[in-house]
Every structure is written in C-alpha cells, then in structure tokens.
C-alpha positions as CSV (number, residue, x, y, z in Angstrom):
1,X,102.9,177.1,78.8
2,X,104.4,173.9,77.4
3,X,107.5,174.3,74.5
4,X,106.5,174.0,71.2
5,X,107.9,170.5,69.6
6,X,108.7,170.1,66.3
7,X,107.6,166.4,66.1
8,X,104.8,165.7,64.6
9,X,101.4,165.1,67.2
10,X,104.2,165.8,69.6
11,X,105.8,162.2,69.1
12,X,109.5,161.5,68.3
13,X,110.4,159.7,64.9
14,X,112.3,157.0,66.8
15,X,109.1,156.1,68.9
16,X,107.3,155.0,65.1
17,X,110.8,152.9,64.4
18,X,110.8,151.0,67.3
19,X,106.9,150.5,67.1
20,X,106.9,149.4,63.7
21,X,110.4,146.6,64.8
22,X,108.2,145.2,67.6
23,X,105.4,145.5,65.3
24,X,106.8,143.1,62.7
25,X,109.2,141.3,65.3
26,X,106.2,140.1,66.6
27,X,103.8,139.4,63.2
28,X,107.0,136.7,62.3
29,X,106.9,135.0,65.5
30,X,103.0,134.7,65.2
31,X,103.5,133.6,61.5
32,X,106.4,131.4,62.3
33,X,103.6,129.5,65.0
34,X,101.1,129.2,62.8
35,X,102.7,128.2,60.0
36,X,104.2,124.9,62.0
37,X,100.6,123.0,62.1
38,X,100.7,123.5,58.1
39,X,104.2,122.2,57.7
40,X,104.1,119.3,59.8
41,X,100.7,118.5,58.2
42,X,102.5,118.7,54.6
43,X,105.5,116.8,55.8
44,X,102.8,113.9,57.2
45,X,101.0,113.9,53.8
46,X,104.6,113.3,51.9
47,X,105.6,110.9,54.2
48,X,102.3,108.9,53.4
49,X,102.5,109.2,49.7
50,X,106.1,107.8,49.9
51,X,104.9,105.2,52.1
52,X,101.9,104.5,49.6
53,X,104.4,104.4,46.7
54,X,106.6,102.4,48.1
55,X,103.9,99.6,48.7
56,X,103.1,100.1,45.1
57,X,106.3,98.7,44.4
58,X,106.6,95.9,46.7
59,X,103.4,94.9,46.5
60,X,104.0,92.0,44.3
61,X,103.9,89.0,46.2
62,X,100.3,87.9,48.2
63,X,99.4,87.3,51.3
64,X,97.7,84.3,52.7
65,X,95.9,83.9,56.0
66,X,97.4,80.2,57.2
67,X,95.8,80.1,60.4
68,X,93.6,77.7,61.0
69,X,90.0,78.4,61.8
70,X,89.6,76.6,65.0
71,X,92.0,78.9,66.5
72,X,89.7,82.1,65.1
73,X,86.6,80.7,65.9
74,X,87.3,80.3,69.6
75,X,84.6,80.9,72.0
76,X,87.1,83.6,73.9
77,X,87.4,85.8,70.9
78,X,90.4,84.2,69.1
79,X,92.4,84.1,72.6
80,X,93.7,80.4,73.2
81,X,96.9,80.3,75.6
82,X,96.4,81.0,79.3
83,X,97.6,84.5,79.0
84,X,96.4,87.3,77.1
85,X,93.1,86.3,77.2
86,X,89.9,88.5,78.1
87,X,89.3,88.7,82.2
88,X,85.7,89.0,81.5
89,X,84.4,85.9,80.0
90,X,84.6,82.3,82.0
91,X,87.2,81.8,80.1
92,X,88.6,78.3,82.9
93,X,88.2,74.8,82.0
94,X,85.2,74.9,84.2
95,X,84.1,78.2,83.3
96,X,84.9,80.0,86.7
97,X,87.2,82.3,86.3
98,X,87.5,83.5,89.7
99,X,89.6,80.2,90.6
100,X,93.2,81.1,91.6
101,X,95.6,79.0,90.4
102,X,98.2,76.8,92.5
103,X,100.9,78.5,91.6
104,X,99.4,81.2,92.3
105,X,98.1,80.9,95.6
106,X,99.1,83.0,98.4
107,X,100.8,81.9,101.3
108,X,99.6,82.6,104.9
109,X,100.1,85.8,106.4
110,X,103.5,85.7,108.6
111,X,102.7,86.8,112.2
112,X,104.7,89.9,112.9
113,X,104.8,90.9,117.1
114,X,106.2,94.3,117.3
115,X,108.7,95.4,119.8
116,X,107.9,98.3,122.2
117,X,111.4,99.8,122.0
118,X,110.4,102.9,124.3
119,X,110.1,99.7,126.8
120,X,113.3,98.0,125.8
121,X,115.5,100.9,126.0
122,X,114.2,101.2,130.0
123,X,114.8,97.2,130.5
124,X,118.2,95.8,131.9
125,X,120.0,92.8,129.9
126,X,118.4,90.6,131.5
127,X,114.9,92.0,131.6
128,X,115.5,92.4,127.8
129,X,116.5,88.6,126.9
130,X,113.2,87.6,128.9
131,X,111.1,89.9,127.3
132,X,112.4,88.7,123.9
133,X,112.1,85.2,125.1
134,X,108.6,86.0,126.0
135,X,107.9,87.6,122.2
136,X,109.2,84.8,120.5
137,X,107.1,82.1,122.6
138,X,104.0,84.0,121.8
139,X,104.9,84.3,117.9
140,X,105.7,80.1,117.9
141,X,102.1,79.8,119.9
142,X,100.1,81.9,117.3
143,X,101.9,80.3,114.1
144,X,100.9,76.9,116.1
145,X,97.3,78.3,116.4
146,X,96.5,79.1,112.6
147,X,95.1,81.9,111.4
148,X,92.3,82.9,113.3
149,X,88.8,83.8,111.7
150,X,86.8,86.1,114.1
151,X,83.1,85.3,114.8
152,X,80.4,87.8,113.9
153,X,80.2,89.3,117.4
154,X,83.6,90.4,117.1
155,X,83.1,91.8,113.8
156,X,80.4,93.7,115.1
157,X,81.7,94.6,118.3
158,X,84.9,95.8,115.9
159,X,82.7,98.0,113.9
160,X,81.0,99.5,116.8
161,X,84.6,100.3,118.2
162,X,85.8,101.8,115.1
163,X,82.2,103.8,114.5
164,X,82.9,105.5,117.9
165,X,86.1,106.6,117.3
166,X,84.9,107.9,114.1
167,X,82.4,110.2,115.8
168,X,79.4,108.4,113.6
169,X,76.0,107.5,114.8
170,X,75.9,104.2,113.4
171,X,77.7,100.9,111.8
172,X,78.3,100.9,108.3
C-alpha cells in the first residue's frame, strides 16, 4: 500500500507555484503580441493626424497645374519622350513598335571554333601550331562566308534528329 501524503489530491504546493509563473509568464507574452497590431495602428493614426495638421498649417499658398494640355492630351497617355512610355501601344513615328532602333541593333554573332584540348595535350609542337593554324583558317573562312541561314530541309532534318534523341514519336 502507497504512503499516505499530506498534500492536498496528492500534489506538492510548489507544483501550483510554478504552474501558475508559467501560467502568467505566458498570458504577458501572448498579451505583449497582441497588443503590438493595436499600438502600431495607434501610432499610424497619430502620425497621420500630425501629418493632417501640419498641412493645415501650411496650406496657404495654391497650387496651379502649368502644364500644358498638349502634353496631357497625348495619344500615348501623357507619355512624350522616348523612354518611359507604354510598350503596348504603336507608340513609333510610324506606329510599329517592333522596329529596333540603330543604336540598338545587334551586331552579328562572333564565330567561336572550340578547341579539343583532350586532342592538343596528345599533339607534338609542331602538330599543335598546324592544328591552330588550321582553326584559325576555318574561323577567317566562316567570318568571310556570313552568317549562314539554313534551308527548311535542314530545319526539318534538325528536328527529326533532335525528336530521336528525345525518344518522341514525332516533330514538334
């Protein structure tokens, strides 16, 4: 048979202490959180009556709108200078706006001939210089050349490569 205990329900005075610390510990932190929103909401509000009062006073002298109206009633919205203005309206001189500019037209591409360097590391001086020789000629006869626009068999032929590899049935 158990002891008897003098506590009462068997429970020791110290247990309801620290229960009721954590208890309250607790309650203030919750408070402490949801008390913030309110604060910062009254703060706001007394920062915007200041701000209202403040205009109050200085609210003396009137503005005037001295823009001129051509310049609001613009067919692009009110936009006038070359940037800034909207990208969905024809908003060039000839109203196509998918003309790129001179300035900022893109050069042609540079053509790059990679280097098999598993190859050079195996070639002897001499093999190397003519191989590099042989690069460069080929780089100087392509930039002679232009670039080149494939024809529509070699697009297709392209795709049908690239399909395969792909695993899929068909071209895209």
């Amino acid at each position: 048979m158990a002891a008897p205990n003098s506590f009462f329900l068997g429970i020791d005075p110290k247990m309801y202490r620290h229960f009721a610390v954590i208890t309250v510990g607790l309650s203030t932190v919750v408070a402490l959180f949801a008390n913030g929103d309110a604060q910062e909401a009254m703060a706001q509000s007394q920062q915007h009556a200041e701000h209202q009062a403040a205009k109050a006073r200085t609210n003396k002298a009137k503005l005037v709108d001295k823009r001129s109206d051509s310049r609001r009633s613009g067919g692009s919205g009110g936009y006038t200078g070359r940037f800034g203005a909207p990208m969905d309206g024809g908003a060039a001189a000839s109203g196509n706006s998918s003309v790129i500019p001179v300035g900022m037209a893109v050069a042609p591409a540079q053509i790059i001939i990679e280097v098999d360097q598993k190859a050079l590391a195996r070639m002897t001086p001499e093999q190397r210089a003519a191989y590099l020789r042989k690069l460069e000629e080929e780089r100087q006869r392509r930039m002679e050349q232009g670039p080149v626009m494939p024809t529509p068999e070699q697009v297709s032929a392209l795709a049908a490569q690239s399909a395969a590899r792909s695993g899929s049935d068909e071209i895209d």
